[in-house]
Each structure stands twice: as structure tokens, then as C-alpha cells.
TORLUMSE-959032 format. One record per residue: residue in one letter; x negated, y, z of N, C-alpha, C in turn. Coordinates in steps of 0.02 Angstrom, whole numbers, plus 32768, in hexadecimal, padded with zeros to 4 digits. Layout:
// residues N
NODE  resn  n_c1  n_c2  n_c3  ca_c1  ca_c2  ca_c3  c_c1  c_c2  c_c3
NODE     a     X     Y     Z      X      Y      Z     X     Y     Z
...
//
This chain:
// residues 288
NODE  resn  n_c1  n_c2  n_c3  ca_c1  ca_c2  ca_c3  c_c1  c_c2  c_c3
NODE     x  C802  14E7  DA41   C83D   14BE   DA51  C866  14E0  DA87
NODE     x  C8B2  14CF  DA79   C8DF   14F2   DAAD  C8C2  14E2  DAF9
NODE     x  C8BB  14B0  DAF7   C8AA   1488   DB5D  C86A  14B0  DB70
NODE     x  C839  14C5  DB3C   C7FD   14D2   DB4F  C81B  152F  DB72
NODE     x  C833  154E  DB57   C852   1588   DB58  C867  157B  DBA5
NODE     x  C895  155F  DB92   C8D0   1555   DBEA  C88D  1543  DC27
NODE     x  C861  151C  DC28   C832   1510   DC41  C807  155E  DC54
NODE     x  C7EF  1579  DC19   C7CE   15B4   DC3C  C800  15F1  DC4D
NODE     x  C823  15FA  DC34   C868   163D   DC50  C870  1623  DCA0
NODE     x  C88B  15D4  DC96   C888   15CE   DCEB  C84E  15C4  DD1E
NODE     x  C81C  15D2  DCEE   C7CF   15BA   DD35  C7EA  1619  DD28
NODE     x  C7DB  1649  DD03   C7D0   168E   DD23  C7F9  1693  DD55
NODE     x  C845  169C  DD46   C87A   1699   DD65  C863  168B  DDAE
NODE     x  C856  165D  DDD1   C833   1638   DDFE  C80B  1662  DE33
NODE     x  C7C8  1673  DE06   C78A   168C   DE05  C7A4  16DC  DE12
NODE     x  C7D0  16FB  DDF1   C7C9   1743   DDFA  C809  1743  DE3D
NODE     x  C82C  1715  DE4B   C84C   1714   DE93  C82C  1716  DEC9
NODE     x  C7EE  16D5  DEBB   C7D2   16DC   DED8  C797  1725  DF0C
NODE     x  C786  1736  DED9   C761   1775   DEC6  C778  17AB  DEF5
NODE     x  C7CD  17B9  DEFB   C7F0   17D8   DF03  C7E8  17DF  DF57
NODE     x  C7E1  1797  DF60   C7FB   178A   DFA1  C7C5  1787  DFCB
NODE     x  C78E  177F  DFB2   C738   1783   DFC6  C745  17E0  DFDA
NODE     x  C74A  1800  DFAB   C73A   1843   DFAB  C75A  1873  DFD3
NODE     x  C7AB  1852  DFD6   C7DA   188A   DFE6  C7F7  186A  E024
NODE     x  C7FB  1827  E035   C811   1802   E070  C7F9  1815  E0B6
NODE     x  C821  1813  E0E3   C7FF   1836   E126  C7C5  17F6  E13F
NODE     x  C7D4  17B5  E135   C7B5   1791   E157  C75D  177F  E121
NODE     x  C77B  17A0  E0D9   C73A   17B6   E0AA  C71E  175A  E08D
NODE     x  C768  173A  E099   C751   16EE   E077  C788  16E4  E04E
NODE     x  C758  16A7  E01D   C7A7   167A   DFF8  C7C8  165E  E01E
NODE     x  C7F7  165C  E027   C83B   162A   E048  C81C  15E8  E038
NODE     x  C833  15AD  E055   C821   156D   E02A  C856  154A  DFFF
NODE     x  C8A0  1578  E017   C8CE   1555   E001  C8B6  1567  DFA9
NODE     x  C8AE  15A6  DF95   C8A0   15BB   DF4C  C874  1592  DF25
NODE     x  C829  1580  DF61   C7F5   154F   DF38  C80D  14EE  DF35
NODE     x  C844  14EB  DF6A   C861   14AF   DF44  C890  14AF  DF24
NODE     x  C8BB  14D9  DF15   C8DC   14DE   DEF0  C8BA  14F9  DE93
NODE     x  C871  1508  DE9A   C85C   1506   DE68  C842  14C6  DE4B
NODE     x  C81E  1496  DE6C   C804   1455   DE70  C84C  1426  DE51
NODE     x  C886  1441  DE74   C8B2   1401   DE70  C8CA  141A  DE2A
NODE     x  C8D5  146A  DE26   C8F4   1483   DDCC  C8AB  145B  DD9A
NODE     x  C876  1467  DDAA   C83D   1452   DD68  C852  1400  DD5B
NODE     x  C84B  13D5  DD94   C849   1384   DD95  C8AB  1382  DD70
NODE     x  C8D7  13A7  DD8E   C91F   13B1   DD68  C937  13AE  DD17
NODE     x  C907  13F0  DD13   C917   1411   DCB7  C8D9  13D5  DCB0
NODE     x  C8A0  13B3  DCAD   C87F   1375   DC8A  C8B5  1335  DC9A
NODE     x  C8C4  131B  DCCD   C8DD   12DA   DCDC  C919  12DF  DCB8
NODE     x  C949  1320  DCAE   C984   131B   DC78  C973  1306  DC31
NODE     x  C93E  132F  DC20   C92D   1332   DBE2  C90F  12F8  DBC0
NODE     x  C8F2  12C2  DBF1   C8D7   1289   DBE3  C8FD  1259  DBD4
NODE     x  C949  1264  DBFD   C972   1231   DBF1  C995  124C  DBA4
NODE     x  C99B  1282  DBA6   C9C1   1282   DB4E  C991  1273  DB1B
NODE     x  C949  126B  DB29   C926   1266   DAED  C918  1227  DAEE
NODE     x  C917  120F  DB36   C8E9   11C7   DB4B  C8B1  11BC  DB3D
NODE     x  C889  11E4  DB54   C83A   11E2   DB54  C82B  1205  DBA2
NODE     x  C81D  11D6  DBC7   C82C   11DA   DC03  C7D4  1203  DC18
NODE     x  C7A0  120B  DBEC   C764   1229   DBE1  C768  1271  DC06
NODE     x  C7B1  128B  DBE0   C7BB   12CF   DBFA  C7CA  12E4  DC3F
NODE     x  C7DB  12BA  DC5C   C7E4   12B7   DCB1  C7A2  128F  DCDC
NODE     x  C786  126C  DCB8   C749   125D   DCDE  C71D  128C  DCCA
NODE     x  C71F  12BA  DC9B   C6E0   12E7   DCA3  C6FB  1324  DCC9
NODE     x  C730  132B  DCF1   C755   1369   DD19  C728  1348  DD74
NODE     x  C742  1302  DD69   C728   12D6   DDAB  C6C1  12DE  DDAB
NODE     x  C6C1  12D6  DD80   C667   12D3   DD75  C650  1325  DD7D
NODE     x  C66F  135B  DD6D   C670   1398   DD68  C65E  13A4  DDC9
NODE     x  C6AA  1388  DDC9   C6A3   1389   DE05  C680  137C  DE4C
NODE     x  C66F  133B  DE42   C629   1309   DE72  C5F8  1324  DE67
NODE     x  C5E4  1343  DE29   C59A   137D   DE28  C5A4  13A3  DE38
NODE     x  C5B5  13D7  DE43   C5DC   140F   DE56  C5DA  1411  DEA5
NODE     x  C5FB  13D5  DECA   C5FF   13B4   DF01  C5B4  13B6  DF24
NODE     x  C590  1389  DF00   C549   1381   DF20  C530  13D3  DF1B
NODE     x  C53F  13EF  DEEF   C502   1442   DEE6  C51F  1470  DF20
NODE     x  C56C  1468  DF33   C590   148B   DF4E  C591  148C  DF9E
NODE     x  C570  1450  DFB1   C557   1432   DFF3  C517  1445  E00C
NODE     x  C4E0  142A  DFBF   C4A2   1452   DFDF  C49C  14A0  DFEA
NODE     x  C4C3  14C4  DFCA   C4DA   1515   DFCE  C4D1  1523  E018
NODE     x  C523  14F2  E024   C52D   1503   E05A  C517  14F3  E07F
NODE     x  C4F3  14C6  E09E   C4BC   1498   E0D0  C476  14CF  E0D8
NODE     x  C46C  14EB  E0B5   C431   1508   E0B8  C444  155C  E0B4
NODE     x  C49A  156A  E0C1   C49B   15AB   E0EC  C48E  15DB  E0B4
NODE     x  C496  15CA  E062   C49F   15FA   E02D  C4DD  1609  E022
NODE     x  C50C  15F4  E01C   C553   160C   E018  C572  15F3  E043
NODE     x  C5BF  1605  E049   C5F4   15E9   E063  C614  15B3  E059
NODE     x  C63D  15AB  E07B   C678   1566   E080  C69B  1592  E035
NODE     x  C6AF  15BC  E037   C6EE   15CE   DFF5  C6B9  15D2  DFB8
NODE     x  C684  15F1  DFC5   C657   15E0   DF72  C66A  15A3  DF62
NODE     x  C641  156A  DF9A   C63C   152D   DF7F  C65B  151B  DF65
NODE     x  C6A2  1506  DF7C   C6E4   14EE   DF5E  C6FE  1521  DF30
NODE     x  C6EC  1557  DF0D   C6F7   156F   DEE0  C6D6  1554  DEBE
NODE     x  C69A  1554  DEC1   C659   1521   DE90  C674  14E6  DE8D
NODE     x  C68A  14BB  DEA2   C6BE   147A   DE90  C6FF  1472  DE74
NODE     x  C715  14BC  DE70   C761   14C2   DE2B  C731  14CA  DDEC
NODE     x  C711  14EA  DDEC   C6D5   1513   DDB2  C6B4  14B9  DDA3
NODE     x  C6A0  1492  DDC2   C69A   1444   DDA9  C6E1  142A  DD91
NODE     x  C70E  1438  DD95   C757   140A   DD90  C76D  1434  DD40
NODE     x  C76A  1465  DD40   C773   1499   DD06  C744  14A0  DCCB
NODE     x  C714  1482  DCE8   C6E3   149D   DC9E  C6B3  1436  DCAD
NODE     x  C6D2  141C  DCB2   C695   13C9   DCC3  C67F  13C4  DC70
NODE     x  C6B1  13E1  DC38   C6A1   13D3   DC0F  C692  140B  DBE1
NODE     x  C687  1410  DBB9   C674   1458   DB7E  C6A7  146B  DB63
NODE     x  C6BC  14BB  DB8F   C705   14C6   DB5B  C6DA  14EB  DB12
NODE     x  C722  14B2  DAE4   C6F5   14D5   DAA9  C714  152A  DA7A
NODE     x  C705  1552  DAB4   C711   1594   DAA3  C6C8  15C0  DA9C
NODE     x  C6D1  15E6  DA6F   C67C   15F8   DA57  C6A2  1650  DA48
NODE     x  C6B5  166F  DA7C   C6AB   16B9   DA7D  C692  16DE  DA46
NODE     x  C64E  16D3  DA5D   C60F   16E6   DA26  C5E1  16C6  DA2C
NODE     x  C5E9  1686  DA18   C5C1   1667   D9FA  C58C  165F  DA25
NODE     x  C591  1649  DA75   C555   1649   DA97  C522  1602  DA8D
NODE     x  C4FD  1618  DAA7   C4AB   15D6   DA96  C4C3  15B6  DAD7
NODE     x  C4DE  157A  DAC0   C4D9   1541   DAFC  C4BD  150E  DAED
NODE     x  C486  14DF  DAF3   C463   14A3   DAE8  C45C  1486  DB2B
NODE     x  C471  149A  DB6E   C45C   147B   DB9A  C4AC  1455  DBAB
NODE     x  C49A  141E  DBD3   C4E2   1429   DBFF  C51A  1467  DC0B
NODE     x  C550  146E  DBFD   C574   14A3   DC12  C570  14A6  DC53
NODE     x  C597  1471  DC8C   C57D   1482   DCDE  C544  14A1  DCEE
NODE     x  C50D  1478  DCC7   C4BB   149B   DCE0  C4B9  14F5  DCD4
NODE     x  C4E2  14F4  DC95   C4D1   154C   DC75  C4EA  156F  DCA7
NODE     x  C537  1572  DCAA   C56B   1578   DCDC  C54A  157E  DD19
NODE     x  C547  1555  DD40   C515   155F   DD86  C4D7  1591  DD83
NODE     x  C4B1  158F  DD48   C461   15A3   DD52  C476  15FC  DD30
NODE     x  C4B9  1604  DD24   C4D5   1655   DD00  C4F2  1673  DD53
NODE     x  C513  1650  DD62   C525   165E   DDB1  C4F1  1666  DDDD
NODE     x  C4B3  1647  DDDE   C484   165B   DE0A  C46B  1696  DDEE
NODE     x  C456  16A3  DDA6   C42D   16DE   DD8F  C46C  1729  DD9D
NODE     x  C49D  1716  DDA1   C4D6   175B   DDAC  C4CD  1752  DDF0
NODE     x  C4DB  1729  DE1C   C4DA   173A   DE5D  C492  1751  DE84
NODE     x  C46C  1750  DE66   C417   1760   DE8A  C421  17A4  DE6C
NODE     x  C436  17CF  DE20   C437   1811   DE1B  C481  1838  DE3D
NODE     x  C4B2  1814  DE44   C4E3   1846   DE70  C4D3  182B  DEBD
NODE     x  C4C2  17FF  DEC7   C497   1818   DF23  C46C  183A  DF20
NODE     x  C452  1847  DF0D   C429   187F   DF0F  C424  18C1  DEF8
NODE     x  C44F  18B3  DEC6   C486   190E   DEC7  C4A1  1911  DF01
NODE     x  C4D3  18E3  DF0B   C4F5   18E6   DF45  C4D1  1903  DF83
NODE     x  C491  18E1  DF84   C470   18F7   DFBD  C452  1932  DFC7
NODE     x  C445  194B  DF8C   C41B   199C   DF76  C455  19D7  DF78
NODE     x  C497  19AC  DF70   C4D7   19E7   DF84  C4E0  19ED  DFCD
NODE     x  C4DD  19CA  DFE1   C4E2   19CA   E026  C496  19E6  E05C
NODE     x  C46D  19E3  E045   C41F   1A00   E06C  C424  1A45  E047
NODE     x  C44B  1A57  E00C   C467   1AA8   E007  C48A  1AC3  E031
NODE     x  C4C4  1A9E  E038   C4FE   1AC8   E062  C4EC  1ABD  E0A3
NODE     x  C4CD  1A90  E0B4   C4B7   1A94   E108  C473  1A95  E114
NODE     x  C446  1AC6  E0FC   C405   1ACA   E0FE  C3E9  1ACF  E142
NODE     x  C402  1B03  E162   C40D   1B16   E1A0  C3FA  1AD1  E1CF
NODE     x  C410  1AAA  E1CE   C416   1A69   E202  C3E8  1A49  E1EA
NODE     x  C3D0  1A3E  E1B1   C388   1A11   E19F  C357  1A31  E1C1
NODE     x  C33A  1A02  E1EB   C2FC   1A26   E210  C2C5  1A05  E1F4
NODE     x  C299  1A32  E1BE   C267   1A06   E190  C219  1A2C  E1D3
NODE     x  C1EC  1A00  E1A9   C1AA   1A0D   E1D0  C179  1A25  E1A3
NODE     x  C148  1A23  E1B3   C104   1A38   E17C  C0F2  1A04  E15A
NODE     x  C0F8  19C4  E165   C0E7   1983   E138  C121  198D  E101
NODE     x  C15B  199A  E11F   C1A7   199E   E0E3  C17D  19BD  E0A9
NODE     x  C179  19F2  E0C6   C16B   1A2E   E081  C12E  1A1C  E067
NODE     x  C0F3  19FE  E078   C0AF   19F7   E06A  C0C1  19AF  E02E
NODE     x  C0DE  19AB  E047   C0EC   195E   E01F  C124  1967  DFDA
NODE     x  C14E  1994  DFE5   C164   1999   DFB3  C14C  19B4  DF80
NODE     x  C10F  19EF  DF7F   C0FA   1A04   DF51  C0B4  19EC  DF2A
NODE     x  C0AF  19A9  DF60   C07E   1984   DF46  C09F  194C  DF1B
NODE     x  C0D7  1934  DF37   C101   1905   DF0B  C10B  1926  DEC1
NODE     x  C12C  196E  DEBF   C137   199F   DE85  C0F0  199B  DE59
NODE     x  C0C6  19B0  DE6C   C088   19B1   DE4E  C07B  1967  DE38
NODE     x  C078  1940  DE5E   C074   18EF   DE3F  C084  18F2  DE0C
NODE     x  C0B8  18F0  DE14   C0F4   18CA   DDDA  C105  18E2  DDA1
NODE     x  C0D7  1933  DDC0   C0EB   1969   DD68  C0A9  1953  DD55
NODE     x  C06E  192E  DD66   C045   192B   DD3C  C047  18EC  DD1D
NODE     x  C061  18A9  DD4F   C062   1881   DD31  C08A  187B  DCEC
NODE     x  C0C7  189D  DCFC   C0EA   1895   DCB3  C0D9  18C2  DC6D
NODE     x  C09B  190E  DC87   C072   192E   DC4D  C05B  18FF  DC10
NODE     x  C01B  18D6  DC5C   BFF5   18AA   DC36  C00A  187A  DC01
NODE     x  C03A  185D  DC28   C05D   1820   DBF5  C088  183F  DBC0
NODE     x  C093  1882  DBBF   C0B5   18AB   DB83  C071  1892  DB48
NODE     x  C04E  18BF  DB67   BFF6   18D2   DB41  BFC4  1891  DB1E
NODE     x  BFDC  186F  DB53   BFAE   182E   DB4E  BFB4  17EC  DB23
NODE     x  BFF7  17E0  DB55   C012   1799   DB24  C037  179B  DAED
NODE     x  C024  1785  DABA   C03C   178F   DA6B  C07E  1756  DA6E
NODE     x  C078  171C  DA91   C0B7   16EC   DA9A  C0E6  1709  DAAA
NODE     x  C135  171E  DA9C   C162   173B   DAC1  C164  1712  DAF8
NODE     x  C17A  16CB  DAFC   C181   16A4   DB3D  C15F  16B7  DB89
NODE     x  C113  16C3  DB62   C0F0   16D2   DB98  C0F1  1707  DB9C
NODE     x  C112  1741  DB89   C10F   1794   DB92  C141  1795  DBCC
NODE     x  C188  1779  DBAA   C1AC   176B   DBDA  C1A7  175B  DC09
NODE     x  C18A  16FE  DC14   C175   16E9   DC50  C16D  172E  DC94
NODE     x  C122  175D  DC6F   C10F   1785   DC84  C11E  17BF  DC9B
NODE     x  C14F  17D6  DC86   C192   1806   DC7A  C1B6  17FE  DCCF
NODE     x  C1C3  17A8  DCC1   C1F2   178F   DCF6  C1DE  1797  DD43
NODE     x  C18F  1772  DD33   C163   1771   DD8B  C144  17AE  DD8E
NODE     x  C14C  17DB  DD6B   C12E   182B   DD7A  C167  183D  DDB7
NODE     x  C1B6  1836  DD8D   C1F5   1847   DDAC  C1FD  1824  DDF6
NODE     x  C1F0  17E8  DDE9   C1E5   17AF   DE2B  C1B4  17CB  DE67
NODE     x  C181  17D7  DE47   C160   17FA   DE87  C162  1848  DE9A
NODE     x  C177  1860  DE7B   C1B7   18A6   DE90  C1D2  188C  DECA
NODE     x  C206  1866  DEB1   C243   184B   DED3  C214  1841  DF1B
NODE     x  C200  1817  DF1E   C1EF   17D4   DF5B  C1C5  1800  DF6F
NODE     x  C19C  1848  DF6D   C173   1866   DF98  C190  18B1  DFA3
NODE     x  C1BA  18B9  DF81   C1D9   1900   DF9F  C225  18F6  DFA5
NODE     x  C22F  18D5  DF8F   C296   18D9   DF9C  C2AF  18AD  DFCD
NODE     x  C28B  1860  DFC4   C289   1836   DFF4  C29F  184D  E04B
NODE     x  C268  1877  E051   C25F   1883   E088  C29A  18BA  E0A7
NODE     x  C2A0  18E2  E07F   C2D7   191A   E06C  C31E  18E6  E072
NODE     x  C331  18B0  E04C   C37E   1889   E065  C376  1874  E0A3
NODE     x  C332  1869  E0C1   C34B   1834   E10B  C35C  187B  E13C
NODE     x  C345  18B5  E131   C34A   18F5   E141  C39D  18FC  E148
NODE     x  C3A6  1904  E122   C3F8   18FE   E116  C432  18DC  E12F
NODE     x  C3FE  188C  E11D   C42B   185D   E13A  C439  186C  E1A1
NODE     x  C3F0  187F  E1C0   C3F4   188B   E1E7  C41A  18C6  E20F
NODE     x  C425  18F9  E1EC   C42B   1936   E20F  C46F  194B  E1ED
NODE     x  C48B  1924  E1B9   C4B6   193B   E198  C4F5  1903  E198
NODE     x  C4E1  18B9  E19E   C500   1876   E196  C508  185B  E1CB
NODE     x  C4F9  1866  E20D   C4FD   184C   E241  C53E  1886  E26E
NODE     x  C565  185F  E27A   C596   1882   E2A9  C5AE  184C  E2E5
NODE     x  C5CA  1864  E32C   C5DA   1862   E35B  C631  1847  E341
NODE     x  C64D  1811  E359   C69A   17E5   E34C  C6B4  17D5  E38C
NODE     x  C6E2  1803  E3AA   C70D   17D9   E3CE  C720  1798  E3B3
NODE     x  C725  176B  E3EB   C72D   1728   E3E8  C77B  1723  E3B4
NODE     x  C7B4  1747  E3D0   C7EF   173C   E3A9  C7F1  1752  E355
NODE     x  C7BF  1781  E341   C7AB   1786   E308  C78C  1753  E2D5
NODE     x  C768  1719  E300   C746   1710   E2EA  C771  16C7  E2BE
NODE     x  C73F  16A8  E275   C763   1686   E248  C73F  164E  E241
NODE     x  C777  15FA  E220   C736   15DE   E211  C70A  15EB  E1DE
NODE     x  C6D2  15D2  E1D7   C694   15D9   E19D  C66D  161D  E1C0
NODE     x  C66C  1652  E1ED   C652   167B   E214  C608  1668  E214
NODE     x  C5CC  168B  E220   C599   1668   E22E  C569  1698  E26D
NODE     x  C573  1680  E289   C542   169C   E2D9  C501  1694  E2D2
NODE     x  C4E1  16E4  E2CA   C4A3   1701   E2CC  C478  16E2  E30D
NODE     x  C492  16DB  E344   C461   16C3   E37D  C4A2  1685  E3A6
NODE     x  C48A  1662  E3D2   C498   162F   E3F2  C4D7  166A  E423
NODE     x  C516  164E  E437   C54B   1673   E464  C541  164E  E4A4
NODE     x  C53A  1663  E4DE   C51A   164D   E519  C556  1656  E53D
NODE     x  C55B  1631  E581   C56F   165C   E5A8  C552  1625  E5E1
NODE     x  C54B  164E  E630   C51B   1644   E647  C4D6  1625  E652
NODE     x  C4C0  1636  E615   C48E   1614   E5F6  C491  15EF  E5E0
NODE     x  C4BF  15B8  E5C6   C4CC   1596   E5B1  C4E2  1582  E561
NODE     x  C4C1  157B  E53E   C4D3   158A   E4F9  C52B  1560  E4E9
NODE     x  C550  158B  E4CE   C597   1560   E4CF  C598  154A  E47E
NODE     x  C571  158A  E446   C587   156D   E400  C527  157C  E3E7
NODE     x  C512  1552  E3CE   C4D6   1562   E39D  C4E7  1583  E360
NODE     x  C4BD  15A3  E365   C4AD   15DA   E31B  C498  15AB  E2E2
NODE     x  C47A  1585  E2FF   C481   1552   E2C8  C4A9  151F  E29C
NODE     x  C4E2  1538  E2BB   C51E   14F9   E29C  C52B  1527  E256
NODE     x  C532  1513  E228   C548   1523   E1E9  C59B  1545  E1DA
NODE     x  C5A6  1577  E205   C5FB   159C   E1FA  C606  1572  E240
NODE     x  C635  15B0  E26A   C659   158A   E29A  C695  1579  E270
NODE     x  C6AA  154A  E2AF   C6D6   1509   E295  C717  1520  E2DF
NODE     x  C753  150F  E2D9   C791   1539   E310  C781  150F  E331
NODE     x  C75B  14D6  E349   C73F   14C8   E39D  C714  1502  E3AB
NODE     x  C6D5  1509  E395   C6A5   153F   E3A2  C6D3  1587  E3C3
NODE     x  C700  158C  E391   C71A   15D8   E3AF  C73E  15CA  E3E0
NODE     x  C756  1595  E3F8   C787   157F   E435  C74C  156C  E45F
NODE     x  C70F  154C  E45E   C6E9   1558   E48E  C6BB  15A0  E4AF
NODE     x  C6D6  15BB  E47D   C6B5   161D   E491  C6E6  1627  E4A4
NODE     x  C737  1636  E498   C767   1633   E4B0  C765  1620  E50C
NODE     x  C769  15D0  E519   C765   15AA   E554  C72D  15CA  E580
NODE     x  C6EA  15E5  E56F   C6BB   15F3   E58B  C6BC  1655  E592
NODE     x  C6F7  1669  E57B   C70E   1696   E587  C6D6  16DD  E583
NODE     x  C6C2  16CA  E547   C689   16FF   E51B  C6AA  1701  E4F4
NODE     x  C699  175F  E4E9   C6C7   178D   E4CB  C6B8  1796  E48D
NODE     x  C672  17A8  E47A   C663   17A7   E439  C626  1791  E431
NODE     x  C611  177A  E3F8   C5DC   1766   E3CF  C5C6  178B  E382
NODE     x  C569  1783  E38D   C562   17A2   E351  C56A  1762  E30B
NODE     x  C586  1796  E2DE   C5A5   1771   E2A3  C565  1782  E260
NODE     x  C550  175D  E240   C541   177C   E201  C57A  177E  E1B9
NODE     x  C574  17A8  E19E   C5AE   17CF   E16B  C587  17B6  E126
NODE     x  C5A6  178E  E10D   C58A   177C   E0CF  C59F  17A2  E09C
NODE     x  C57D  17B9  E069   C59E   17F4   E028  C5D0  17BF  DFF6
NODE     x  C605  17E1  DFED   C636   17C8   DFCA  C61B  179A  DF77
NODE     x  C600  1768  DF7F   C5E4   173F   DF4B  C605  1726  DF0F
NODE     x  C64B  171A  DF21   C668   1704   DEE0  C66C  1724  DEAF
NODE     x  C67B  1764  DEB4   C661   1797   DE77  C631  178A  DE37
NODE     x  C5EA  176F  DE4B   C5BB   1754   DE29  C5DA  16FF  DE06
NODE     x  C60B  16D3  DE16   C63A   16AB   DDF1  C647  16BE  DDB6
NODE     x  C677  16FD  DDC5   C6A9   16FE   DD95  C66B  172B  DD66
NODE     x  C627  1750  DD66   C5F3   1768   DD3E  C5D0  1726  DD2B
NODE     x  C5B4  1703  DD47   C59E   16BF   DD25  C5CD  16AA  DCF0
NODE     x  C616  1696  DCEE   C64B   1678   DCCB  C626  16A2  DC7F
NODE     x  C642  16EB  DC8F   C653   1719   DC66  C60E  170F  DC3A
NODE     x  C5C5  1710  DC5D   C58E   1713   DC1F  C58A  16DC  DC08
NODE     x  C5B2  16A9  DC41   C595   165D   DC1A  C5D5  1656  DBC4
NODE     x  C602  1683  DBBA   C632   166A   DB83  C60B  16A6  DB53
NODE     x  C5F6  16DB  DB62   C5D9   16E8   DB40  C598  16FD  DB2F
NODE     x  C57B  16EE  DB55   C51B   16DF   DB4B  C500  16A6  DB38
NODE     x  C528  167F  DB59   C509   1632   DB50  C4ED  1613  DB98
NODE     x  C49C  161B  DB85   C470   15F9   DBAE  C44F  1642  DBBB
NODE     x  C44A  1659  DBE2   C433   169F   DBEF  C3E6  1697  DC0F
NODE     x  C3D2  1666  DC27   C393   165F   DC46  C356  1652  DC0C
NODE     x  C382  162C  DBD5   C35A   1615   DB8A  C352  1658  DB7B
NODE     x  C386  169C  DB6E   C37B   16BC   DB5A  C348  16F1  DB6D
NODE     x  C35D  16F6  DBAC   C315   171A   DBCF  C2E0  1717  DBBD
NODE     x  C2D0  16C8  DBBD   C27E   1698   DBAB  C271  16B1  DB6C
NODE     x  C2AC  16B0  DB36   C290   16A9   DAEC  C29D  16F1  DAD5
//
């Protein structure tokens, strides 16, 4: 259908601005004006379209898109996995897709919820380009990772793990499901015993930088508590400073703070979108 079209041309549209502005922007975020102005175009192109057809269905599933979207986009951010601009990108991506556009690329396997696929294709792209991401970066700045003898002892025990676990389950299990399964937590414990340790490496020695105060933006997130005479003025624990916080580093007349540098995430969006129109359900496919 034409609307379903206008619907996904404008979530990319959106999504690869976004992208743009993650990657190439000095301040390395979405604007918010772009992520409401995506929210208000998705709830727009449905709430027009409802009134010429009068099936007002099509704008409550942009709104319902949305309130889920809302709740997933909060716990994200509450628990210090993404940003303020993911989130509310993740809430145009509810307003744009609440319902099933019915465009079939090639013919992908969808049986689940579209939101559910959509979300659970975005997590499986964003866990393999962070961690490219992160393996490009512990290349070009090797130098500054200061690994130890557990680093390396552990990684080649993780390697060894995981190449045997996934032998066996080649050799062993006649079920594909369970070969797979096996395939998967061979890879899993790779991951979580040699690379694991290798990103916080990174994150540390590579993701952490020093911000003059006038540099600094909202959604920012402070690696340690900013003091000044002992006195803690902003907790490391607040979730993104907020322009009181920087006017109280400001007022307390501390110069800089350490920042952590989050890797440009939206990228993995607009790769979720892309396998979800034409893979389908990509996690089914893995399994089966």
C-alpha cells in the first residue's frame, strides 16, 4: 500500500539523519528537535490518513506503537544502556511502524509482533557493531589498552571454550535447534570470557575523556562524582547531566570533568530496520 511506503521511506529518512548526526556531529548526539519531529511526522502521515479512510485503528496503533516503545525506551535509559536521542528515536520507530507495513522486500518470516521483531533485530545489530566498533578501536589505539596476564590468560581460555563447545554440538547434536543453540553459547562464552573484558578495556582507556565545563552537553554522563572542596556538587550517578548540573560545575567553578563517550549507536537502527524488511525475524532464523 502507498501509506505503508510513505511510512517506511520516512522512518529511514529519519533514521539515516539521524545516523548522520550521531557520527559526524561535534556534540556526537541526535538533536531532539529531529526525534520530535519524527514522532510528530509518524502520529501526522497516520492521524491524516485515518481521517480520509476513517478507521481511526490506524492512528491508535501509531499511539500504541508508541507507549511501548515509551516504556522499553525508559528502561534503556534508566539503566544507563543508551541515550536520551536513541530512546526517542525508539519512540518515532513506535509511531512509524505501531502497525505492520505491508511491504514484503523479500518475503521476510514475520510471525511475531512486528514491534517485538523490530526491537529484538536492533538489539542483535547493535551487540555485533559494538563490538566491531569496539575491536576497531582497541586496533587503532592498542598502545593505551593496558591489558594484564588474566586479559590474555582468559582470552585464550574463553577461545578454547567456545571453539570446543561449538565442535561438539557440530559432532554431537543431530537436532539443528540444538546444534545451533550450541553454536550460539560456544560464541557466548567467547564473548563474555575474552572480549568482555577486552570492551571495558576500551571503554576505559579509550572512552573516558577529560570536558571542560563549557564543552560540556545535556545527556553527558560523568564517570566519577565532580567535587569541589570535597564536596560532591553533581553524582555520577544521575542518569545524563541536566543544564542545572552544568551550571552547578559552572557556579562551583570546576573546570573539567571526566566524561564517558558513548559509541555512536544509532547506526545499529537504521541495520536492525534494514534486516528486519528483509530477513524477517532474524533471531528465528539463527535458532532454526
Amino acid at each position: 500500500m502507498l501509506i505503508d511506503w510513505i511510512l517506511v521511506l520516512t522512518g529511514l529518512v529519519f533514521v539515516i539523519a539521524a545516523s548522520l548526526f550521531d557520527i559526524f556531529s561535534r556534540t556526537r548526539e541526535v538533536p531532539d528537535w529531529l526525534n520530535y519531529c519524527f514522532i510528530a511526522c509518524g502520529l501526522g502521515i497516520r492521524g491524516i490518513y485515518s481521517l480520509i479512510i476513517k478507521d481511526y485503528w490506524f492512528i491508535l496503533y501509531g499511539l500504541i506503537g508508541l507507549g511501548i516503545f515509551f516504556i522499553i525506551a525508559n528502561l534503556m535509559y534508566y539503566t544507563k544502556q543508551w541515550g536520551g536521542g536513541d530512546c526517542k528515536l525508539l519512540m518515532g520507530l513506535g509511531t512509524m511502524f505501531g502497525s505492520y507495513p505491508a511491504i514484503e522486500l523479500f518475503n521476510p518470516q514475520i510471525d511475531a509482533p512486528f514491534l517485538a521483531i523490530l526491537f529484538i533485530n536492533i538489539l542483535i545489530a547493535g551487540a555485533i557493531y559494538g563490538l566491531i566498533f569496539s575491536l576497531v578501536i582497541a586496533i587503532k589505539k592498542w598502545k593505551q589498552i593496558k591489558l594484564k596476564s588474566i586479559d590474555k590468560i582468559l582470552f585464550f581460555v574463553g577461545l578454547i571454550l567456545g571453539a570446543l563447545i561449538i565442535l561438539l554440538s557440530i559432532l554431537l547434536l543431530k537436532v539443528r535447534v540444538l546444534t545451533n543453540l550450541g553454536i550460539i553459547l560456544g560464541i557466548l562464552v567467547f564473548l563474555s570470557l575474552s572480549l568482555v573484558r577486552l570492551i571495558k578495556k576500551v571503554e576505559k582507556y579509550c572512552m573516558y575523556h577529560w570536558k571542560k565545563i563549557k564543552d560540556l552537553t545535556e545527556g553527558d554522563w560523568l564517570v566519577e562524582d565532580a567535587k569541589a572542596n570535597g564536596k560532591i556538587i553533581v553524582s555520577s550517578k544521575i542518569i545524563g547531566l541536566e543544564k542545572k548540573d552544568i551550571a552547578k560545575l559552572s557556579k562551583n567553578k570546576i573546570k573539567t570533568v571526566l566524561i564517558k563517550e558513548g559509541i555512536p549507536f544509532v547506526p545499529a537502527f537504521l541495520i536492525g530496520i534494514i534486516l528486519t524488511f528483509i530477513l524477517g525475524d532474524v533471531l528465528t532464523i539463527l535458532l532454526l
